[in-house]
C-alpha positions in Angstrom: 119.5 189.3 160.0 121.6 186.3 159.1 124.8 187.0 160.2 127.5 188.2 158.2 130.3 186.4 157.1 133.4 186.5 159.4 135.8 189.1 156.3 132.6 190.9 155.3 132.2 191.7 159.4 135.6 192.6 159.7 135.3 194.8 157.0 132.7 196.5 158.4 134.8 197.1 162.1 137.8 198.1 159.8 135.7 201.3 158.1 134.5 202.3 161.2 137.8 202.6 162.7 138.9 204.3 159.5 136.4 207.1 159.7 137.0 207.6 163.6 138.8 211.1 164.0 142.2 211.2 163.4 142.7 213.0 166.7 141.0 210.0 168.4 143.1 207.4 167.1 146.4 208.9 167.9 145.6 209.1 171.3 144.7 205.4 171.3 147.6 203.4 172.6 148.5 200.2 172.1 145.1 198.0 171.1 144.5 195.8 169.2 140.7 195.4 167.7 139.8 191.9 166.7 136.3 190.2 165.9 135.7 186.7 167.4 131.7 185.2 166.8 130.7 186.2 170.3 132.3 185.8 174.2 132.0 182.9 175.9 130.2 183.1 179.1 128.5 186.7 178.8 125.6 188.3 176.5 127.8 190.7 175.3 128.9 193.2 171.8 132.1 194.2 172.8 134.5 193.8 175.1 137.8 196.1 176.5 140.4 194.3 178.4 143.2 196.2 179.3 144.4 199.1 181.5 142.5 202.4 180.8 145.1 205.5 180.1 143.5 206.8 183.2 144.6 204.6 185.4 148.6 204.0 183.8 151.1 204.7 186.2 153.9 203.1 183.9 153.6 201.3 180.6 157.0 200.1 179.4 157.7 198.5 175.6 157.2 195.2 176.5 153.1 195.6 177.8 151.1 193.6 176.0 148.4 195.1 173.9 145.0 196.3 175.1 142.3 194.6 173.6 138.8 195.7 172.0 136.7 192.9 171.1 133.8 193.1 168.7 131.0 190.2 169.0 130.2 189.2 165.0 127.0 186.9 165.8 125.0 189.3 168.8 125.3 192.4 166.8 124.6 190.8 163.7 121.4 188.8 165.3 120.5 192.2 166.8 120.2 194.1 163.5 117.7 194.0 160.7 120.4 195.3 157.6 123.6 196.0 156.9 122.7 199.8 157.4 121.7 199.1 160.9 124.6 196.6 162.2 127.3 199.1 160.4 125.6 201.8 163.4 125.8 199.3 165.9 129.2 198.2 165.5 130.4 201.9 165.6 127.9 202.7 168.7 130.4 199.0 170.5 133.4 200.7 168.9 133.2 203.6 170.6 131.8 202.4 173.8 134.9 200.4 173.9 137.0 202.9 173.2 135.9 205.0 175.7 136.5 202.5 178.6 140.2 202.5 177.0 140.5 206.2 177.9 138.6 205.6 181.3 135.1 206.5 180.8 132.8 203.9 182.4 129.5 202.7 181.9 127.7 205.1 183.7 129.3 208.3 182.3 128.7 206.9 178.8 125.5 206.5 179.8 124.8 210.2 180.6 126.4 210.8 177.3 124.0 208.7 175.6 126.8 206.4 174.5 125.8 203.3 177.1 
């Protein structure tokens, strides 16, 4: 599909986050969710960058945020309608989220999430 425009994407991320769990999202800490058009050396649909909860020892005020980045241009060249990139942004969204919380690839993979 042609790919969205840059507010109509972010839209899109922002109502999937909205209709995670409650419980899921108060356990999040401290990330920020952005879109950017796509990374710039890797194939990729999203990206976490941070320290997962698992593996915190200390996390004081002044950390900065982890980050969840969400590829606009690859999902939206991946997908044939809105229906199906709305699905594949939440599948990235919580893929991501689960490396926050220290599930890796492989596990998600069993899960069917990878």
């Amino acid at each position: 599909m042609e790919p969205l425009n840059p507010l109509r994407f972010e839209r899109l991320v922002a109502e999937v986050i909205d209709a995670l769990p409650p419980e899921l999202g108060s356990l999040m800490e401290n990330v920020a969710v952005v879109v950017e058009d796509r990374h710039p050396t890797e194939d990729l649909l999203g990206l976490y960058e941070g320290v997962p909860l698992t593996e915190r020892e200390t996390y004081g005020a002044f950390e900065m945020p982890d980050k969840i980045s969400v590829y606009r241009l690859p999902l939206c060249e991946m997908c044939q309608d809105e229906t199906e990139l709305t699905d594949e942004i939440e599948i990235t969204v919580i893929h991501e989220i689960a490396h926050h919380f220290g599930i890796d690839d492989d596990a998600l993979h069993t899960m069917g999430w990878g």
